[in-house]
Z-matrix of the N, CA and C atoms (Angstrom, degrees):
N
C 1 1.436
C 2 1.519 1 111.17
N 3 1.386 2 111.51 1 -43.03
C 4 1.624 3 114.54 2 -172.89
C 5 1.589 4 106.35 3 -80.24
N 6 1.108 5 101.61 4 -26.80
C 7 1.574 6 106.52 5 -156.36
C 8 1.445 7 148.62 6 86.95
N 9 1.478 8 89.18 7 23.66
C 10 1.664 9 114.60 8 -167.03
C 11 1.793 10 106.99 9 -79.48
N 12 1.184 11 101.29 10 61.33
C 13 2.137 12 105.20 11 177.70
C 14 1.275 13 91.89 12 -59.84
N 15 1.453 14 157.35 13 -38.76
C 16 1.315 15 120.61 14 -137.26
C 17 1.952 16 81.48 15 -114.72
N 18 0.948 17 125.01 16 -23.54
C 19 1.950 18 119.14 17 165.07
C 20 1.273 19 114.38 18 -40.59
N 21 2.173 20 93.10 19 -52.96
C 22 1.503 21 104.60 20 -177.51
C 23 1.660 22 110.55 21 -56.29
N 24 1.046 23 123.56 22 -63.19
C 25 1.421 24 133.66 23 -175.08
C 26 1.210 25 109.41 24 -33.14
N 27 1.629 26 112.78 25 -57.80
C 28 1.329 27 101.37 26 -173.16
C 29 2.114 28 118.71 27 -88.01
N 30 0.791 29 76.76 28 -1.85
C 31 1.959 30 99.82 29 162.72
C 32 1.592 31 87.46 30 -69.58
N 33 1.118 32 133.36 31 -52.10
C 34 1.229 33 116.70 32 -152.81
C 35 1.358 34 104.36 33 -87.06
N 36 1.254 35 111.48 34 -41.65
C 37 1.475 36 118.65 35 -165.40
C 38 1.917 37 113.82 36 -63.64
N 39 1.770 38 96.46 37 -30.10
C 40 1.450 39 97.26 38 151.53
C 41 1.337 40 152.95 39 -50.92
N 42 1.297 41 91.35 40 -58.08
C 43 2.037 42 122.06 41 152.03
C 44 1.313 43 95.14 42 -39.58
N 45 1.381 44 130.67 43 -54.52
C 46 1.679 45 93.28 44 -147.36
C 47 1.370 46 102.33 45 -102.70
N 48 1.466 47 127.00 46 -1.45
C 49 1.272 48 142.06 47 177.28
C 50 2.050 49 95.99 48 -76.70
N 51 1.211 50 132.95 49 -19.38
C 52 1.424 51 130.23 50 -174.70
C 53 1.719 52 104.71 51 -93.63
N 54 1.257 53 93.76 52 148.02
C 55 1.817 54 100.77 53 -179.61
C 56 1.749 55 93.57 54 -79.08
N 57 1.090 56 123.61 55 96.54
C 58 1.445 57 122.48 56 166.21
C 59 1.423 58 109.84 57 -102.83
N 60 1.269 59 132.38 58 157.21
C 61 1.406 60 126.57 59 179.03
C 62 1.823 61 108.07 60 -108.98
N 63 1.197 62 94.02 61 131.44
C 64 1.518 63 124.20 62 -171.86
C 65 1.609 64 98.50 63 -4.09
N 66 1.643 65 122.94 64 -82.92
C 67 1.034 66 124.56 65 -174.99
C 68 1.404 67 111.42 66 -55.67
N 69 1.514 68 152.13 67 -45.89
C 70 1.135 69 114.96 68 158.34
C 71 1.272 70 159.91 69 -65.68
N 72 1.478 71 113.26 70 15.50
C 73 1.084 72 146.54 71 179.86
C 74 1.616 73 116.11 72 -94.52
N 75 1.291 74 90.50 73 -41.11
C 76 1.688 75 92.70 74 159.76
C 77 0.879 76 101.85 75 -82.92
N 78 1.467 77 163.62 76 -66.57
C 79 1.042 78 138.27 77 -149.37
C 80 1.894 79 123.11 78 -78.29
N 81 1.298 80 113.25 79 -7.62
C 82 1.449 81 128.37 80 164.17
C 83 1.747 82 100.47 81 -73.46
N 84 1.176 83 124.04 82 -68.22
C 85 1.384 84 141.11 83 -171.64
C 86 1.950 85 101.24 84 -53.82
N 87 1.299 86 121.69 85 -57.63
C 88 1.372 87 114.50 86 139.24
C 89 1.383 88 128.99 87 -14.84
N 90 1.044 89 116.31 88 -83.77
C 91 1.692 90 150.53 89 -158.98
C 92 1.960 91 84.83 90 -55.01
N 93 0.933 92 97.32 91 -55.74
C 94 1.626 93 94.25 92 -170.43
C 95 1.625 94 132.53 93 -126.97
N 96 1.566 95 83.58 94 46.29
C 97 1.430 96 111.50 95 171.44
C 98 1.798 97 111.80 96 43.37
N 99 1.566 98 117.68 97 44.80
C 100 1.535 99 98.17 98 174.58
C 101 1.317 100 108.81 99 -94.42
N 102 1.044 101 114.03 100 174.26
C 103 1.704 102 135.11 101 162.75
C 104 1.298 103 108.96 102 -17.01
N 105 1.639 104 122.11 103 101.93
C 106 1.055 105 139.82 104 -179.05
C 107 1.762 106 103.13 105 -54.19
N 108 1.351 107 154.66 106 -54.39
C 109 1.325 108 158.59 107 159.57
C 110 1.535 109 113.75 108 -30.65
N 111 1.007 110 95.27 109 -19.87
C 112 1.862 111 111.19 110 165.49
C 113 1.069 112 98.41 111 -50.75
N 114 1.443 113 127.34 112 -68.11
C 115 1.687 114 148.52 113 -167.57
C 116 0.869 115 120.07 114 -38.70
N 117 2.073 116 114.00 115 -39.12
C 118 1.733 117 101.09 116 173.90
C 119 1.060 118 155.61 117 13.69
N 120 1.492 119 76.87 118 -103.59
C 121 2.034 120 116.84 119 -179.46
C 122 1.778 121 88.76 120 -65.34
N 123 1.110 122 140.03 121 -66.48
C 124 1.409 123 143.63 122 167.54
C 125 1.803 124 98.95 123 5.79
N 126 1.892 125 86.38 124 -85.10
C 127 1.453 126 102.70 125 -159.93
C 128 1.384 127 123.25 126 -75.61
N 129 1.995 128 112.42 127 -20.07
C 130 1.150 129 109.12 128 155.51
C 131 1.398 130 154.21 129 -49.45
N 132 1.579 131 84.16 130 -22.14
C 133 2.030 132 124.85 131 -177.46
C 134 1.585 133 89.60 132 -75.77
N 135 0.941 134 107.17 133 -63.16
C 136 1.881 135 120.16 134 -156.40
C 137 1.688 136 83.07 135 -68.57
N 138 0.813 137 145.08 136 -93.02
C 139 2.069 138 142.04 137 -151.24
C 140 1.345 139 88.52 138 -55.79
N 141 1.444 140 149.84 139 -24.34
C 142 1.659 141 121.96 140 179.65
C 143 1.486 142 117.56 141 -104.62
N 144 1.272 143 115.70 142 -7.37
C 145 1.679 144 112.05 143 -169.02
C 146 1.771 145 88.52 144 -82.78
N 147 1.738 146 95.40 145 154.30
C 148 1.506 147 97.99 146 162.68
C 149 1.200 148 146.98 147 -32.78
N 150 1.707 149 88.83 148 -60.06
C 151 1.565 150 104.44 149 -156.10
C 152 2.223 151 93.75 150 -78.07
N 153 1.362 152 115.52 151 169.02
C 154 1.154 153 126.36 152 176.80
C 155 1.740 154 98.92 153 -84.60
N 156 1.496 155 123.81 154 173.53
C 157 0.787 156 141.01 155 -166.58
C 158 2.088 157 96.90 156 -97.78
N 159 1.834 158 99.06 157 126.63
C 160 1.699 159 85.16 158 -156.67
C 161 1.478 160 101.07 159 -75.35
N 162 1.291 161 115.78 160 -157.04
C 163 1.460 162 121.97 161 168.14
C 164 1.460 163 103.44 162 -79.27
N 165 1.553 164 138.16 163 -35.79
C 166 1.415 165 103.84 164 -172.87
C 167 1.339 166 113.57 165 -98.95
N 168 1.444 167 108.59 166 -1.66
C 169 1.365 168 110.20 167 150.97
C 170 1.536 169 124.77 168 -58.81
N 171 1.366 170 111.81 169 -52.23
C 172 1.485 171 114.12 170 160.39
C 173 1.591 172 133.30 171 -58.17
N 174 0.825 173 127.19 172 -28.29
C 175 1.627 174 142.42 173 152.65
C 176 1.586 175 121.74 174 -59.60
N 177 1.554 176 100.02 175 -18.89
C 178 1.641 177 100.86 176 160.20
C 179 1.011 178 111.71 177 -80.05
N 180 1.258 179 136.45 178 -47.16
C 181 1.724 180 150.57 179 -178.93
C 182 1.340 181 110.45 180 -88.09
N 183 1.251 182 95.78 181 137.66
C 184 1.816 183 120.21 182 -178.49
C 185 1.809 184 106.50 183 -49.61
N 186 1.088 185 122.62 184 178.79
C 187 1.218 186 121.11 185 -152.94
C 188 1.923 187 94.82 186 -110.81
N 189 1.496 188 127.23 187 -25.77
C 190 1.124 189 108.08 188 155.77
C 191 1.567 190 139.17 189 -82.36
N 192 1.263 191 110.18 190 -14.48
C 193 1.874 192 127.40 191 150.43
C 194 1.476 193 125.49 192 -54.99
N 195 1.516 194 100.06 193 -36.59
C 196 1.509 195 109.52 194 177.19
C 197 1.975 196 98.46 195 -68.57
N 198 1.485 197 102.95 196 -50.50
C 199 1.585 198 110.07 197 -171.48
C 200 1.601 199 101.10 198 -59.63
N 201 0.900 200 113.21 199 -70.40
C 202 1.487 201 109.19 200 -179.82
C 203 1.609 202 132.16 201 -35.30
N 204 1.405 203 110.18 202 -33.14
C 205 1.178 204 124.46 203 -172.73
C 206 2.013 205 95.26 204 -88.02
N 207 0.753 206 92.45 205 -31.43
C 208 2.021 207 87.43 206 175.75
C 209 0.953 208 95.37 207 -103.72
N 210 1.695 209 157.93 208 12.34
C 211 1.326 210 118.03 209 115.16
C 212 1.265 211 135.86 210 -85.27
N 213 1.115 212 123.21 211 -16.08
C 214 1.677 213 123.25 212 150.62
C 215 1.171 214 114.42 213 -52.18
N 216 1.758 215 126.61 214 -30.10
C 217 1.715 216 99.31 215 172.99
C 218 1.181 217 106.32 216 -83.59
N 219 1.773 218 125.79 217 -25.81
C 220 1.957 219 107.79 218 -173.89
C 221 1.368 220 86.71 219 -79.56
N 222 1.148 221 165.75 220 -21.56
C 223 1.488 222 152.10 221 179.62
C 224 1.890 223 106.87 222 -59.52
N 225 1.429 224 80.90 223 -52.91
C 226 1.834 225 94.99 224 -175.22
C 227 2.292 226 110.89 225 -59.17
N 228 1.409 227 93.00 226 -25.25
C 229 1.388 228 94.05 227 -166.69
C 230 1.904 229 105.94 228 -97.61
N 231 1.020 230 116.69 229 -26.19
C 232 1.554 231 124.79 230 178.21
C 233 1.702 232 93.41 231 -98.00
N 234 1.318 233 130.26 232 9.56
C 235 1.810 234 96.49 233 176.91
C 236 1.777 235 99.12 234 -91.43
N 237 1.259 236 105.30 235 128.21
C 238 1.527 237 100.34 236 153.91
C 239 1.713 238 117.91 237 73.49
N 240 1.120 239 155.52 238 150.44
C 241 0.922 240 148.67 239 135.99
C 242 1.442 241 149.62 240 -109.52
N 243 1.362 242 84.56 241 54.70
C 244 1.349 243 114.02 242 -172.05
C 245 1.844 244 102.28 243 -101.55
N 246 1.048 245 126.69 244 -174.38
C 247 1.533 246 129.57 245 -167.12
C 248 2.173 247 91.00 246 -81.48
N 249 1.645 248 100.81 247 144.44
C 250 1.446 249 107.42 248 174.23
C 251 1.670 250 105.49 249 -72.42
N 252 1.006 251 124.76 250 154.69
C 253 1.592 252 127.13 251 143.25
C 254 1.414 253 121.55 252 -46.39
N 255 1.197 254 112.50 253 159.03
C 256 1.631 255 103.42 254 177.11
C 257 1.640 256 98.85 255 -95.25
N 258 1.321 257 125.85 256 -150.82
C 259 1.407 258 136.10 257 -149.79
C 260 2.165 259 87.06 258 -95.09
N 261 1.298 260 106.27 259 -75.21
C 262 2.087 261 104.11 260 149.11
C 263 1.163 262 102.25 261 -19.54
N 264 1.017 263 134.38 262 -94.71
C 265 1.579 264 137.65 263 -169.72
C 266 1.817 265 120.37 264 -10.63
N 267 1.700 266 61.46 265 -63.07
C 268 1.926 267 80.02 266 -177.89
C 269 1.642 268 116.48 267 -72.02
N 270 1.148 269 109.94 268 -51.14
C 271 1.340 270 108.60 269 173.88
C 272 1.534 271 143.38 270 -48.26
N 273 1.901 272 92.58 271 -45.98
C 274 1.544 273 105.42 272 149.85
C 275 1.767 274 123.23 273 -65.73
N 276 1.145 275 120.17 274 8.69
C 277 1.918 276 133.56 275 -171.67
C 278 1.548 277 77.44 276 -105.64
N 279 1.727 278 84.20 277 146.49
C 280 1.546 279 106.02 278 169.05
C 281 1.708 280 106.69 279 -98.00
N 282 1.290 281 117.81 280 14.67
C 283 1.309 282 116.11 281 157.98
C 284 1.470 283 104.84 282 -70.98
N 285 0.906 284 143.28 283 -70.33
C 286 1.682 285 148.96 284 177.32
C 287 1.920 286 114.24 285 -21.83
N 288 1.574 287 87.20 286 -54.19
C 289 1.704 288 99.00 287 -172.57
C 290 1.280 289 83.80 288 -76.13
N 291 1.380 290 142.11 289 -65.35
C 292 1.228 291 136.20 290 -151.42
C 293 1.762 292 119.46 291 -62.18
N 294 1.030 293 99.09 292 -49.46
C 295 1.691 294 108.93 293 -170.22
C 296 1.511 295 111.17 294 -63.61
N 297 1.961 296 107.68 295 -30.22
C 298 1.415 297 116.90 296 -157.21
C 299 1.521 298 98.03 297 -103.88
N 300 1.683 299 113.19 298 -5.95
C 301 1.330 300 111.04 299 -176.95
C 302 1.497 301 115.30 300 61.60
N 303 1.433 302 98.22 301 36.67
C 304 2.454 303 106.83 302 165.54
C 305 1.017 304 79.40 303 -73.03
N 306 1.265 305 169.85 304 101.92
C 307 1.505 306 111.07 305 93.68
C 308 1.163 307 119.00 306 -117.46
N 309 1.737 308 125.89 307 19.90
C 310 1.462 309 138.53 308 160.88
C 311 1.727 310 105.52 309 -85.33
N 312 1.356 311 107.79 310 169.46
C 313 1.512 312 103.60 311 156.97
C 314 1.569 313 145.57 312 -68.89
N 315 1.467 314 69.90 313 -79.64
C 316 1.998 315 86.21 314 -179.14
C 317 1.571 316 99.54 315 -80.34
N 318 1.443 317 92.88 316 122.20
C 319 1.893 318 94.04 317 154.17
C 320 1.174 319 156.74 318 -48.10
């Protein structure tokens, strides 16, 4: 609203310098509309780790982020059977930008 880019910047540059865990990071980066490409590494973490995304993990995030993110992992786990990408892998794949819709800015 004010126009404070260089506050924002360094708002950001904080965030990504902190050990936050995947889902709250989306939901901060959400919360205050930054740079959707932020999300990546986020969403790359969330579609390859084992475990599913829990309920109060899901109750932080809106109800189409939650959907999206459990079909990017059954997408991620039935493609192919060949070796997965790692979390890099994925992030540099236009499955990530594509499925999660990065490639606008603001959320």
């Amino acid at each position: 609203m004010w126009g404070f880019t260089e506050v924002e910047n360094l708002c950001v540059r904080e965030l990504e310098n902190l050990s936050l865990p995947p889902v709250e990071r989306i939901r901060i980066y959400q919360q205050f509309k930054l740079d959707k490409v932020l999300l990546l590494e986020p969403f790359a973490q969330l579609t390859i780790r084992t475990e599913p995304i829990s309920l109060e993990e899901g109750q932080s995030l809106d109800l189409e982020t939650c959907l999206r993110i459990a079909k990017a992992r059954e997408l991620y786990r039935v493609s192919g059977s060949g070796p997965k990408p790692s979390v890099t892998g994925l992030q540099n794949s236009s499955f990530i930008r594509h499925f999660f819709n990065l490639d606008s800015f603001a959320l």
